[in-house]
MDTraj code that builds the backbone (N, CA, C; nanometers):
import mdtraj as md
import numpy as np

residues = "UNK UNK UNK UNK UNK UNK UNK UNK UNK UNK UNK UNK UNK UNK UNK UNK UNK UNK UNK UNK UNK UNK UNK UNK UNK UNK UNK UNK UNK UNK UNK UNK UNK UNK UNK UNK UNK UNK UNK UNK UNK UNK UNK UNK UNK UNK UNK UNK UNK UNK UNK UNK UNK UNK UNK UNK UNK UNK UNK UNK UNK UNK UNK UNK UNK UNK UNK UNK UNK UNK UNK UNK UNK UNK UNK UNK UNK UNK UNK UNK UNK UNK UNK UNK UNK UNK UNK UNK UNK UNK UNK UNK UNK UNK UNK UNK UNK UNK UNK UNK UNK UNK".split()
xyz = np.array([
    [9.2210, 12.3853, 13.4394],
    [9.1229, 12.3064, 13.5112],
    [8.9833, 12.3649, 13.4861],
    [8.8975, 12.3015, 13.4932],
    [8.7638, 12.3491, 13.5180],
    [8.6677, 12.3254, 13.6392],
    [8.6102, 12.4799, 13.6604],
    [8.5756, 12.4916, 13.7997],
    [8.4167, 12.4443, 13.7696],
    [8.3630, 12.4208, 13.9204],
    [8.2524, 12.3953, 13.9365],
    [8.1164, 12.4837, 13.8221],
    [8.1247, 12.5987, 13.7964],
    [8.0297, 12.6534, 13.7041],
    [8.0648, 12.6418, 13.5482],
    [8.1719, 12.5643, 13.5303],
    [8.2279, 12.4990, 13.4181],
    [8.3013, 12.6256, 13.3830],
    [8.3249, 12.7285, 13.4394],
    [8.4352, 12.8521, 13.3619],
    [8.5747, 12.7130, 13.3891],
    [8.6919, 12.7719, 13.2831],
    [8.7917, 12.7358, 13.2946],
    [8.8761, 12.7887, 13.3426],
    [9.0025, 12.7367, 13.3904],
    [9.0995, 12.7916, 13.4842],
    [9.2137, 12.7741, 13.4346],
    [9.3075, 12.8797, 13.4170],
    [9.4632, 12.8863, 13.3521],
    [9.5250, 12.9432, 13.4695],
    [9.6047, 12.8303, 13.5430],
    [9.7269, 12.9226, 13.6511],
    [9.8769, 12.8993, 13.5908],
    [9.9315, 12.9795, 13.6107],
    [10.0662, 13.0242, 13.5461],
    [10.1685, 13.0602, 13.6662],
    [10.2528, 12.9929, 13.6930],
    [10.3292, 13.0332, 13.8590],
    [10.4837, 13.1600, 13.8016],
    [10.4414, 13.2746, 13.7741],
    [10.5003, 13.3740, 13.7574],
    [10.6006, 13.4677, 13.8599],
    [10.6645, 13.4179, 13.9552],
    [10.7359, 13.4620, 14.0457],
    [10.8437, 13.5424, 14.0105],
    [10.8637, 13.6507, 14.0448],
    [11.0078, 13.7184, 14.0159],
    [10.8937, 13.8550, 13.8838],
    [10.8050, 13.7792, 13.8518],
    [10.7718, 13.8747, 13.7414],
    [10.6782, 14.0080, 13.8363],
    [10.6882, 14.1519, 13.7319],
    [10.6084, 14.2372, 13.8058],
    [10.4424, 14.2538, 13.7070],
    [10.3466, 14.3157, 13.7605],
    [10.2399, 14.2943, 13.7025],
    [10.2415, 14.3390, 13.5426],
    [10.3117, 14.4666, 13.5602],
    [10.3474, 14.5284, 13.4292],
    [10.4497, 14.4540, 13.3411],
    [10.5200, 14.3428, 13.3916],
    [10.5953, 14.2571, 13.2632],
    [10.4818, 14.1656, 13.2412],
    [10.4045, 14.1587, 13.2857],
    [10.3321, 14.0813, 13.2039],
    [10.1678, 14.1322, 13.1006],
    [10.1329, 14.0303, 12.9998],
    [10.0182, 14.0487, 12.8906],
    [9.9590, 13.9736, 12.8941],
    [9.8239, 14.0019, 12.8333],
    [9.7356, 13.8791, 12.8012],
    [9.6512, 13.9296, 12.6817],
    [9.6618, 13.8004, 12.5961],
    [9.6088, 13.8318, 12.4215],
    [9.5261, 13.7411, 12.3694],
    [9.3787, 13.7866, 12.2596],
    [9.3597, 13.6645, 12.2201],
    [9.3480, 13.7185, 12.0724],
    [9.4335, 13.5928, 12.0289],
    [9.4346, 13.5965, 11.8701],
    [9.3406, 13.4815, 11.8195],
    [9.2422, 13.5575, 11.7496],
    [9.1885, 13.3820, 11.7189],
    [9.0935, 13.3529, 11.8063],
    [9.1423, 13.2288, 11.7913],
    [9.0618, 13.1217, 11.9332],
    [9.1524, 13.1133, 12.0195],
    [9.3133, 13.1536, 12.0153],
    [9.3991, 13.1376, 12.1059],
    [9.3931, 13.2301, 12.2444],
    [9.4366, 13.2123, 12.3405],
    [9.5038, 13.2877, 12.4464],
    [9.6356, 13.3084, 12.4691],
    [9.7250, 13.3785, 12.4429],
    [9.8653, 13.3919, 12.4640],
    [9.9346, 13.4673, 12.5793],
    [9.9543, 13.3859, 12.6624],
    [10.0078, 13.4965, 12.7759],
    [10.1619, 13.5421, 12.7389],
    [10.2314, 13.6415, 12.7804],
    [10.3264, 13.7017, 12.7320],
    [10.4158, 13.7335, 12.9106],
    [10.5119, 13.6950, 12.8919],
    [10.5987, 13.7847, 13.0335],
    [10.7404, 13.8478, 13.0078],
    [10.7598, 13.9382, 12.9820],
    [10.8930, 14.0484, 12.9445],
    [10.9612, 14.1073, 13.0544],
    [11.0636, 14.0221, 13.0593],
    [11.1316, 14.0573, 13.2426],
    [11.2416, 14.2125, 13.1748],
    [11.2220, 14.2955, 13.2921],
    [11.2403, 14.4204, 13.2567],
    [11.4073, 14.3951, 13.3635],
    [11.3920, 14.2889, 13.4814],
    [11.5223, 14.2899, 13.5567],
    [11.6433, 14.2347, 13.4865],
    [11.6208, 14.1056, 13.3969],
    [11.7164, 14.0832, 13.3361],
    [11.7757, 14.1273, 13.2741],
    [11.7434, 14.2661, 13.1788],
    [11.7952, 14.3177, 13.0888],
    [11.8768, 14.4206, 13.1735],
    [11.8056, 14.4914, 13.2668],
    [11.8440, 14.6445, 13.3028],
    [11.9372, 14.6495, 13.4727],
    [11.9049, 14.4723, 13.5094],
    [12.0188, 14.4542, 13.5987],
    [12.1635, 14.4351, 13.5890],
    [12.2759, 14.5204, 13.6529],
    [12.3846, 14.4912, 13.7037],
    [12.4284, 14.4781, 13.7455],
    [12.3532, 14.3889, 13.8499],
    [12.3784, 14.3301, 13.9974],
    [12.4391, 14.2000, 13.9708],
    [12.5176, 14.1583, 14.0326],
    [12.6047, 14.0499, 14.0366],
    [12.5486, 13.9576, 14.1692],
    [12.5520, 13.8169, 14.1392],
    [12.4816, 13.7419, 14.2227],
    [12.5939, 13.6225, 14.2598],
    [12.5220, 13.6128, 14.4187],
    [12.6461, 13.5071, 14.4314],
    [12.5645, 13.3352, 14.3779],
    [12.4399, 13.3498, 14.3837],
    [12.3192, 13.2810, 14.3845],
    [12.1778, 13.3537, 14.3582],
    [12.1173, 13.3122, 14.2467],
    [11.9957, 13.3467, 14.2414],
    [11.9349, 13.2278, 14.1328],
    [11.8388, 13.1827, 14.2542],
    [11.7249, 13.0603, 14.2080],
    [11.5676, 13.0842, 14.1656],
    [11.5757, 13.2388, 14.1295],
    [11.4443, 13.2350, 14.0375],
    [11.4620, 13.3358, 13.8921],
    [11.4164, 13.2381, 13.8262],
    [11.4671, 13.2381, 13.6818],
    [11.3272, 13.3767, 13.6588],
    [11.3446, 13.4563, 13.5935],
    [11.3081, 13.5489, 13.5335],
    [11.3178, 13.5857, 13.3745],
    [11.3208, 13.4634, 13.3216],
    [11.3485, 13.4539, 13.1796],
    [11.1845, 13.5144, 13.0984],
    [11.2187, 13.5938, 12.9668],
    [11.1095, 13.6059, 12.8711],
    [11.0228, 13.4890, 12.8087],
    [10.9375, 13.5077, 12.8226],
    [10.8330, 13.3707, 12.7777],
    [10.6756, 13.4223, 12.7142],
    [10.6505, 13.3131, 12.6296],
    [10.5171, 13.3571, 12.5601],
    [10.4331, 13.1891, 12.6137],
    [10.3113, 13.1501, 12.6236],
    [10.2878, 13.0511, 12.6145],
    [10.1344, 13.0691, 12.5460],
    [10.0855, 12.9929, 12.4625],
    [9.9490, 12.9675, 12.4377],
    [9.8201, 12.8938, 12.4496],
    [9.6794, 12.9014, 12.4557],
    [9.6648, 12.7851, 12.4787],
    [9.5093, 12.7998, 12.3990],
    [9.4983, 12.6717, 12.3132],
    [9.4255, 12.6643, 12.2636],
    [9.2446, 12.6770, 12.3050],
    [9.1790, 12.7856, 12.2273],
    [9.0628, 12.8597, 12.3118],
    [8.9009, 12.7527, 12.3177],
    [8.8327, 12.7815, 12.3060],
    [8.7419, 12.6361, 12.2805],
    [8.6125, 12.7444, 12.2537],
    [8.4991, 12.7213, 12.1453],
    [8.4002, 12.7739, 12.1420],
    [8.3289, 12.8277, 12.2428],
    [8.2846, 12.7595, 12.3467],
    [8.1939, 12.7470, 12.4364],
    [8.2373, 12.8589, 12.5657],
    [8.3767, 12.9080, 12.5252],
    [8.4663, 12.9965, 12.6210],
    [8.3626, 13.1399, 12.5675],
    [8.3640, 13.2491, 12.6635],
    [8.3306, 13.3589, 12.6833],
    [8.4504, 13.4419, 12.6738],
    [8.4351, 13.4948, 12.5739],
    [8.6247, 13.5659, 12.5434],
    [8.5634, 13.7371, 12.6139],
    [8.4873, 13.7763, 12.6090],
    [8.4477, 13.8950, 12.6367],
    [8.4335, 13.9312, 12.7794],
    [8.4249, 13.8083, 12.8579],
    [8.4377, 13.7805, 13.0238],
    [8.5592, 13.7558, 13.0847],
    [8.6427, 13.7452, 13.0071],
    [8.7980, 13.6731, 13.0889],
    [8.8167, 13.7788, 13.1812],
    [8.8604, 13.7228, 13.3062],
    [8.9130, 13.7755, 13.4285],
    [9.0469, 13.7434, 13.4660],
    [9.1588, 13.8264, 13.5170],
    [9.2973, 13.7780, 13.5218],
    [9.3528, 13.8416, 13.6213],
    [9.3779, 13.7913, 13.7214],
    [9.4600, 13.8235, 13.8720],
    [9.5772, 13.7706, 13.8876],
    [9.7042, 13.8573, 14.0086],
    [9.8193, 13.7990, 14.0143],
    [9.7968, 13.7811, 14.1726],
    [9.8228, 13.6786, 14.2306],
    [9.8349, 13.6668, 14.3939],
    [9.9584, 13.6080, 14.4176],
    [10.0631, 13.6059, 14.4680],
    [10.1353, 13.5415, 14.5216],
    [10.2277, 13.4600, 14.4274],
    [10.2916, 13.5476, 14.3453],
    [10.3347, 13.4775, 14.2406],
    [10.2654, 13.3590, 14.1371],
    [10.1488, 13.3622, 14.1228],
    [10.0595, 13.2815, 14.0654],
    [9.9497, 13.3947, 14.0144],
    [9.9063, 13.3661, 13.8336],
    [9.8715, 13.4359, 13.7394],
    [9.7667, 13.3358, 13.7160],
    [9.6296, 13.3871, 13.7462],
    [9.5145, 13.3259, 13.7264],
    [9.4143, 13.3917, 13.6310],
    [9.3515, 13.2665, 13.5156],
    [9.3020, 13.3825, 13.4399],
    [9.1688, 13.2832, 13.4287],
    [9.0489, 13.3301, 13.4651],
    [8.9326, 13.2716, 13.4590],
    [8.8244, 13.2986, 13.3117],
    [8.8084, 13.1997, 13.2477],
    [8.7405, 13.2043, 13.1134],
    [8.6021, 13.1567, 13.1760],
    [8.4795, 13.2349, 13.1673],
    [8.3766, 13.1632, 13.1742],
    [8.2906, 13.1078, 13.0261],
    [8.2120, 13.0224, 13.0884],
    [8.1558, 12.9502, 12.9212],
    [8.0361, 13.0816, 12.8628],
    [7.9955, 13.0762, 12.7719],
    [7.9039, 13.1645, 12.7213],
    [7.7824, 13.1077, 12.7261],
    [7.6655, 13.1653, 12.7173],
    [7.4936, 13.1397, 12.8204],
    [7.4615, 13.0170, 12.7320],
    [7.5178, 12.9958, 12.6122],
    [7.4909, 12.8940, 12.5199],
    [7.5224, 12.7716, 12.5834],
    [7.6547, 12.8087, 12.6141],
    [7.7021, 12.6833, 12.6925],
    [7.6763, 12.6480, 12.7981],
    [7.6209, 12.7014, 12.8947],
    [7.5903, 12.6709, 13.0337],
    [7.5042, 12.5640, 13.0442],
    [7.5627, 12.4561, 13.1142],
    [7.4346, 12.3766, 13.1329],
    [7.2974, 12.4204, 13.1469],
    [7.1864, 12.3358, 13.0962],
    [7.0481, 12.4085, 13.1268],
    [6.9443, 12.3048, 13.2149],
    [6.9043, 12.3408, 13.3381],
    [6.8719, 12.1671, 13.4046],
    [6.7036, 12.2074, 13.3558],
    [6.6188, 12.1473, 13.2986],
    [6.4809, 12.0953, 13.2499],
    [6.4574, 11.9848, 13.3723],
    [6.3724, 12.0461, 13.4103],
    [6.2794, 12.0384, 13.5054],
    [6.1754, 11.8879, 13.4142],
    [6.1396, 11.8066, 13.5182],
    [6.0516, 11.6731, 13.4972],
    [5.9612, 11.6416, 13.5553],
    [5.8041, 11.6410, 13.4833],
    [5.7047, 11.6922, 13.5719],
    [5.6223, 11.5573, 13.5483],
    [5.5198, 11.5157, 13.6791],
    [5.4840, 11.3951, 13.6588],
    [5.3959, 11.4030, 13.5604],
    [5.3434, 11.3191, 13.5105],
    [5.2495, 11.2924, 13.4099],
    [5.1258, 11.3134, 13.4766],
    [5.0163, 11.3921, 13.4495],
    [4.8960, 11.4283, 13.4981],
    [4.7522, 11.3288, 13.4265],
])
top = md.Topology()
chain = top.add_chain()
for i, resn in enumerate(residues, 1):
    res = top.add_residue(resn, chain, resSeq=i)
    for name in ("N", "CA", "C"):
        top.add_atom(name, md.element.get_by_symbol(name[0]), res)
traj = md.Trajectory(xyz[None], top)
């Protein structure tokens, strides 16, 4: 999504994951988030039921010029992985001022 100061917004609903299974990369123009579940492998707990999937995953997402790669910000709250791209000064809107004619 894109927020009001035009930075962009990537949320990712990461539940079950810990901060340390997860990455964040940019190759390119890309962003690749990465999550490496450390429980699936190293658990031998037997379940009678368990409804949150903790599977390994990569996802990408295509980066856009106008993004500020040198600013990205990335928080986990509540099982939700937020990573804020702001635009670069180039890109920022610029409001020009309109002055009456004298």
């Amino acid at each position: 999504s894109v927020l009001k100061d035009g930075s962009s917004l990537i949320e990712i609903a990461v539940t079950g994951f810990a901060e340390e299974e997860l990455s964040i990369e940019k190759i390119g123009s890309k962003i690749i988030v990465h999550g490496r579940s450390k429980k699936q492998k190293d658990s031998q707990q037997k379940y009678m039921y368990k409804h949150i999937a903790c599977r390994d995953f990569d996802l990408e997402f295509q980066g856009a010029d106008s993004w500020d790669y040198s600013q990205i910000e990335a928080e986990i709250d509540k099982g939700i992985l937020s990573i804020k791209i702001p635009l670069t000064a180039e890109s920022k809107p610029l409001e020009i001022q309109i002055n009456k004619k004298k």
